[in-house]
C-alpha positions in Angstrom: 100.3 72.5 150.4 96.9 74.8 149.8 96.4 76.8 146.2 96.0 79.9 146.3 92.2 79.3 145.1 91.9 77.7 148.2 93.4 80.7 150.4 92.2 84.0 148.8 88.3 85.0 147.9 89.7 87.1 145.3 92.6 87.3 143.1 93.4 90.5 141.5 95.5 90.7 138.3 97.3 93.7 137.8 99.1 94.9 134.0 101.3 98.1 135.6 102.3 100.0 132.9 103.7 104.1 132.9 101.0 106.1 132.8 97.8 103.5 133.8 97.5 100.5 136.1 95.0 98.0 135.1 93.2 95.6 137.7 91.2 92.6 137.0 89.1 90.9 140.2 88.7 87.2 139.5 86.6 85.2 142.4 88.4 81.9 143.2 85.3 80.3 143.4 84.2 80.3 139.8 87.1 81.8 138.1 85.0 84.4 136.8 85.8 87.9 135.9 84.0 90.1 138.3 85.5 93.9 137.8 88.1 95.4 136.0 89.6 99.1 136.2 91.9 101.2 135.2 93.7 103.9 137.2 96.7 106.7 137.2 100.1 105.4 138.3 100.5 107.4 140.7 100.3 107.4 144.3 96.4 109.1 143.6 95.6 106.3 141.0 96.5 104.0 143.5 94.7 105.0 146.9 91.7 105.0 144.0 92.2 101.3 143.0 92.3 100.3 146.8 89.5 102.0 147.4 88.0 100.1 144.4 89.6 97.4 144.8 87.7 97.0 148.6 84.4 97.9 147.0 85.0 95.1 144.4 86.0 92.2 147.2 84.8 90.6 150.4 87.0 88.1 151.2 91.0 87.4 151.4 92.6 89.2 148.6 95.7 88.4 146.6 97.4 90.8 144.1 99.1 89.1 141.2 101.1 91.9 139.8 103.2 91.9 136.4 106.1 94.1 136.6 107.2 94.3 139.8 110.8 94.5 139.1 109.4 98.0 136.4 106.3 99.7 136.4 104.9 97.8 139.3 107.5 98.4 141.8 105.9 101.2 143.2 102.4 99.3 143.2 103.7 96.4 145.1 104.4 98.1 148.9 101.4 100.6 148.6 99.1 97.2 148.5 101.1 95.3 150.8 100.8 98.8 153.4 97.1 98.4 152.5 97.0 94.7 154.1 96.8 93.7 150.4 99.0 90.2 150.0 100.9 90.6 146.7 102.5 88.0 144.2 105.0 88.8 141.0 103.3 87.5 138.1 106.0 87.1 135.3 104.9 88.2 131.8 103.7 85.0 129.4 105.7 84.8 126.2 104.7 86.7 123.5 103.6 83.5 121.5 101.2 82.4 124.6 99.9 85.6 123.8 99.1 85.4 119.9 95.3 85.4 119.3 94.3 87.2 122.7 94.6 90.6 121.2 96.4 93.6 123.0 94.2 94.8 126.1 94.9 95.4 129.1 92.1 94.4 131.0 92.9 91.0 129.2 96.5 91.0 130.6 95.1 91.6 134.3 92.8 89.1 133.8 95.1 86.5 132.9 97.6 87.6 135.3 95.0 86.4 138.2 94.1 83.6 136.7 97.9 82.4 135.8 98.0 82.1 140.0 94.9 80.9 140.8 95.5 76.9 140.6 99.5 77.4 142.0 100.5 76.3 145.5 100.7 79.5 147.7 103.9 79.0 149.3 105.4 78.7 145.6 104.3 81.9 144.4 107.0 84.7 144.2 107.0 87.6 146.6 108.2 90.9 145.0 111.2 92.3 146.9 111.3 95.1 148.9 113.2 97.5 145.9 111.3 95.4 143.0 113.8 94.4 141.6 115.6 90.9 141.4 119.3 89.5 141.5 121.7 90.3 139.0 118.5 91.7 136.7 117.7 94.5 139.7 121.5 95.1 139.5 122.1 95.8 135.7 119.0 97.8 135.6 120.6 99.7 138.3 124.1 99.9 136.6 122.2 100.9 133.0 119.7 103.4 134.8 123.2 105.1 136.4 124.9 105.9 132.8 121.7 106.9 130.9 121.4 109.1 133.9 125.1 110.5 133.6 125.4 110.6 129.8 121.4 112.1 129.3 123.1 115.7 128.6 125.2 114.5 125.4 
């Protein structure tokens, strides 16, 4: 079973968010933090973080994206149509958390590195709609009321 250090030149960690998409390149190699960026979400923002995201790498990339099943569904086929592999990175708990400070650019970066040292055939592939089981489905049902009962 190969890591995915072992497979990929480049991990990229992505913290999706509403309005802004932030990307952290981390080479395998060294586990060093090479680039980060920040970009629109929009379909714009993200042909621009490709774009950047090929100026920033040489090698086999993978995308390790938190929020698939939310603010990164959209992110996830544009990359994969882009020849970009891509991996759901769950959110750590918010006590892993305590003492790194809110940033961004720090999320991405330890979304990359949270993959780097995991077996690649282990690593969760984002679905096609983002969204997963019985969560995907109760989003759904929730996102169908708020829709119908907005007016009131």
């Amino acid at each position: 079973m190969s890591i995915v250090a072992g497979e990929y030149g480049y991990v990229i960690g992505v913290d999706a968010h509403t309005r802004t998409q932030t990307y952290a390149v981390v080479d395998t190699a060294t586990g060093a933090s090479t680039a980060t960026g920040t970009f629109p979400a929009s379909d714009t923002g993200v042909g621009q973080a490709i774009t950047w995201m090929r100026r920033h790498t040489v090698e086999k990339v993978l995308a390790a994206v938190e929020g698939t099943p939310s603010y990164g569904e959209p992110l996830a086929p544009a990359l994969q149509t882009a020849g970009i592999a891509v991996v759901e990175v769950k959110p750590p708990s918010r006590a892993s958390r305590a003492g790194t400070g809110k940033s961004d650019a720090i999320h991405a970066l330890e979304a990359a590195r949270r993959v780097l040292g995991l077996p690649v055939e282990k690593q969760a592939a984002p679905r096609a709609d983002g969204l997963h089981g019985s969560e995907g489905e109760g989003r759904r049902r929730r996102g169908g009321r708020r829709r119908a009962c907005g007016d009131q």
